[in-house]
N, C-alpha and C positions, 0 to 999 in steps of 0.2 A: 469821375463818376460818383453819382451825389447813392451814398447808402440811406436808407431808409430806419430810422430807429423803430423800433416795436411800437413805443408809442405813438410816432407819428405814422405811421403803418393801421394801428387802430385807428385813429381818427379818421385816417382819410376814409376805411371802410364803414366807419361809421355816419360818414358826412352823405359818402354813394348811398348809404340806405336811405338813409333822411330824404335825400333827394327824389328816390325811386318811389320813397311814400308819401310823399308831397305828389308827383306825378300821377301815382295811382289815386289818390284821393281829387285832384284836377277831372280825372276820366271819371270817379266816380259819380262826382257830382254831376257832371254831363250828362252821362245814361239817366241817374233821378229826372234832371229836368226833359230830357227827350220821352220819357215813358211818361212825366208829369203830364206834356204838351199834349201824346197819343190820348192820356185819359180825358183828358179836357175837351181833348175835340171830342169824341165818343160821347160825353155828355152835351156837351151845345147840339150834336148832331140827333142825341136820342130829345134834346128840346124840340128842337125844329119839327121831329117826328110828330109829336105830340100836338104840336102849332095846327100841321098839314092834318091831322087826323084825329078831331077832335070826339069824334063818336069813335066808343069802344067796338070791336066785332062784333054780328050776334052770333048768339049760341047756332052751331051747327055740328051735326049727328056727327062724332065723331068715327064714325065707322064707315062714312065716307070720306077718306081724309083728301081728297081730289075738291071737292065742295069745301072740305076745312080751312087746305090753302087760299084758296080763290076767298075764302072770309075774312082771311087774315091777311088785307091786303090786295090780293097778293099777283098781277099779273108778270110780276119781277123773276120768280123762281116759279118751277116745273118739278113732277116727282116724274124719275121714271123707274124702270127697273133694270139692275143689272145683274148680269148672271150670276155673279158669286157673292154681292154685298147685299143682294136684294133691291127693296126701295133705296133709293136716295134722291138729293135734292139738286136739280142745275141751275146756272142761274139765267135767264132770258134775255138777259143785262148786264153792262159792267158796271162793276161797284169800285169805287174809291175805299182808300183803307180809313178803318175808321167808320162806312160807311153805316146807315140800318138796312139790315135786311128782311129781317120781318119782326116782329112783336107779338108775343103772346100770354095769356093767365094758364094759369095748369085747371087743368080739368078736374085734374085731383093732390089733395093739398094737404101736410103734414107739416105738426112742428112739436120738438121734442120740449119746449120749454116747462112743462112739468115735471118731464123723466130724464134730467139732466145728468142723475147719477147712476142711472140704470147702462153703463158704457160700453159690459160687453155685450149686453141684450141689445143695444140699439138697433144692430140693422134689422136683425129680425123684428122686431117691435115696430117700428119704422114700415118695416113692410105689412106686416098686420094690420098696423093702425091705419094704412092707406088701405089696404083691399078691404075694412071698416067703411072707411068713407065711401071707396069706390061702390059696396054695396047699398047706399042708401042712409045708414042708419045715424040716430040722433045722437048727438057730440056728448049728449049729458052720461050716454054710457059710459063712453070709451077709460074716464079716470080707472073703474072698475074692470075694464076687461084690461086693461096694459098692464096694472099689476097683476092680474090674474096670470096674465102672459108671460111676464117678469118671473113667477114662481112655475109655471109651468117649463120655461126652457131651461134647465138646468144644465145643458152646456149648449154647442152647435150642432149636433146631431138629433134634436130634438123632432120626431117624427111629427109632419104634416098635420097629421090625423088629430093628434094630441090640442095641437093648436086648435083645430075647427072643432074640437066637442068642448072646449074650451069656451070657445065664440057662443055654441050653443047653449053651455049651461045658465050663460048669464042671456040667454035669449037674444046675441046678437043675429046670431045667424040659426034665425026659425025653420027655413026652407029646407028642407032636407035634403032636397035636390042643389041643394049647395055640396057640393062633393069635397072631398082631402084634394083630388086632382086639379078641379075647380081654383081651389083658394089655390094651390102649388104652382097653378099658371100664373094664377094675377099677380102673388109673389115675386115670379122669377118676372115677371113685366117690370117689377117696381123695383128691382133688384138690378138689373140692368138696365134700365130706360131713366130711371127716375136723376133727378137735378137737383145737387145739395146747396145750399146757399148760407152765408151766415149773415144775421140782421139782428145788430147790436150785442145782446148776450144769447140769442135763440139762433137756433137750429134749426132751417125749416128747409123741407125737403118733400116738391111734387113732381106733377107727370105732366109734359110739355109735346103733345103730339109731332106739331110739327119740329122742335127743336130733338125731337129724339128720331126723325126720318136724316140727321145727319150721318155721314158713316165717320169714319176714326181716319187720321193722319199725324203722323208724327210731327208733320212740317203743315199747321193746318191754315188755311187760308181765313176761319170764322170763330170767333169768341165770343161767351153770351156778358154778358151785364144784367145786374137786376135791381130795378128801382121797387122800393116796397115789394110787394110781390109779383109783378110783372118781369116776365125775362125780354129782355131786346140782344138779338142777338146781329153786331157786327163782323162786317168784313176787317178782318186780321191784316189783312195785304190785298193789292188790289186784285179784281176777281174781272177776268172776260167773260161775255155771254158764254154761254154751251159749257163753261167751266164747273165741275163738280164742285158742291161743298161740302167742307169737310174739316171739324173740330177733333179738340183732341180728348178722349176719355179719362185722361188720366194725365197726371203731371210731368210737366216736361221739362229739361233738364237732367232727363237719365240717361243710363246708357243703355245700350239699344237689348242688350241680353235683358236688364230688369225692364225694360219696357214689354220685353216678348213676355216676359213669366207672369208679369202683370194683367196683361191682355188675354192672354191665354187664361189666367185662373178665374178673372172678375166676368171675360165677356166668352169667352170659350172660342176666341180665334185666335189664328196667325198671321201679323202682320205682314203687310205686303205694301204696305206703300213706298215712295220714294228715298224716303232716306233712310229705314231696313234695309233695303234691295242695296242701295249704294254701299251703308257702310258694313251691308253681308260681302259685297263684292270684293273690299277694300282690303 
């Protein structure tokens, strides 16, 4: 019986690892190229989209978002309503993975590339400066009201109220029937609904009606893309008619506890989809 010296005891454990990281770099470069492949297709497909559909939507009320869908597109997907998620979106069709599902501009449109160091202000600024737009008013103000914003929030508890006399003093918001409650709604719209993207050094961040009729899955079948400021949003995996859609809010790759506390703090529910339920069961 052959004994093994120390030495050649190290090597050979060092030869096994060598090997195991050669093998895992093998796999790794595989998964690069198979998500390469997924994105490539998603782009040739959002080409083709563009090919077939060479006039943009027109503007339609977005308070009827039934007439919105149907602009955008759209006899592919249906909004219906469900008892506990609300609106959501089905699909009329099956879609291939990869596939487009529908395309759309934001109705209202934000980007932080002047207030890049302003980081703990941002989301609230972010939301200000959208329910700005959302009001109407002209862009040449906003440099003056976002710092004004800037010094006015001096932590996260910074009361509503504060912000809209804010708005007002620099004459953004003249209407006085503009209320604290008013701007606190369209906030909390742009704070849970709104769509971050990044495009090149900037930050930009709007509001995508029908891409925000999606509900939350942890195992989501639709993921958006965004060319310039357009979002196109794909089918993830392949999707049968009558099947819901359903993106994922938040980043995945967690574990199911920090996805609940996530969900819970940002959107104020408890998940319940598929793979919750399963690995609550488990």
């Amino acid at each position: 019986m052959k004994n093994d010296t120390p030495q050649e005891f190290h090597a050979d454990e060092a030869q096994r690892a060598l090997d195991q990281m050669d093998e895992f770099m093998v796999f790794l470069q595989q998964e690069i190229e198979k998500e390469g492949k997924k994105l490539q297709h998603m782009k040739d497909n959002r080409q083709r989209w563009r090919e077939d559909h060479p006039t943009p939507p027109s503007f339609v009320d977005i308070r009827d978002i039934s007439a919105y869908i149907q602009a955008h597109n759209n006899p592919y997907i249906r909004l219906e309503t469900h008892p506990e998620k609300g609106r959501i979106l089905k699909a009329n069709k099956s879609f291939d993975e990869g596939e487009v599902l529908f395309v759309e501009d934001a109705v209202v449109f934000a980007s932080d590339k002047a207030y890049a160091l302003l980081k703990d202000e941002l989301d609230v600024l972010f939301e200000a400066w959208i329910v700005v737009h959302a009001m109407g008013q002209a862009d040449t103000q906003l440099e003056e009201v976002i710092f004004d914003l800037a010094n006015v929030h001096e932590d996260r508890n910074t009361d509503v109220a504060s912000i809209v006399e804010s708005l007002r003093e620099r004459g953004i918001v003249a209407d006085e029937r503009r209320s604290a409650l008013e701007v606190a709604q369209l906030m909390g719209i742009c704070q849970t609904n709104a769509f971050e993207f990044i495009e090149g050094e900037d930050t930009k961040r709007g509001l995508f009606p029908l891409s925000a009729m999606l509900s939350h899955s942890c195992v989501p079948n639709a993921v958006y893309a965004f060319e310039g400021e357009t979002l196109f949003m794909h089918a993830l995996a392949p999707i049968e008619a009558g099947d819901e859609i359903a993106s994922s809010y938040i980043k995945q790759h967690m574990t199911m506890e920090d996805r609940q506390k996530e969900l819970l703090s940002r959107y104020g529910f408890v998940c319940r989809c598929e793979a919750c339920l399963k690995e609550k069961g488990a």
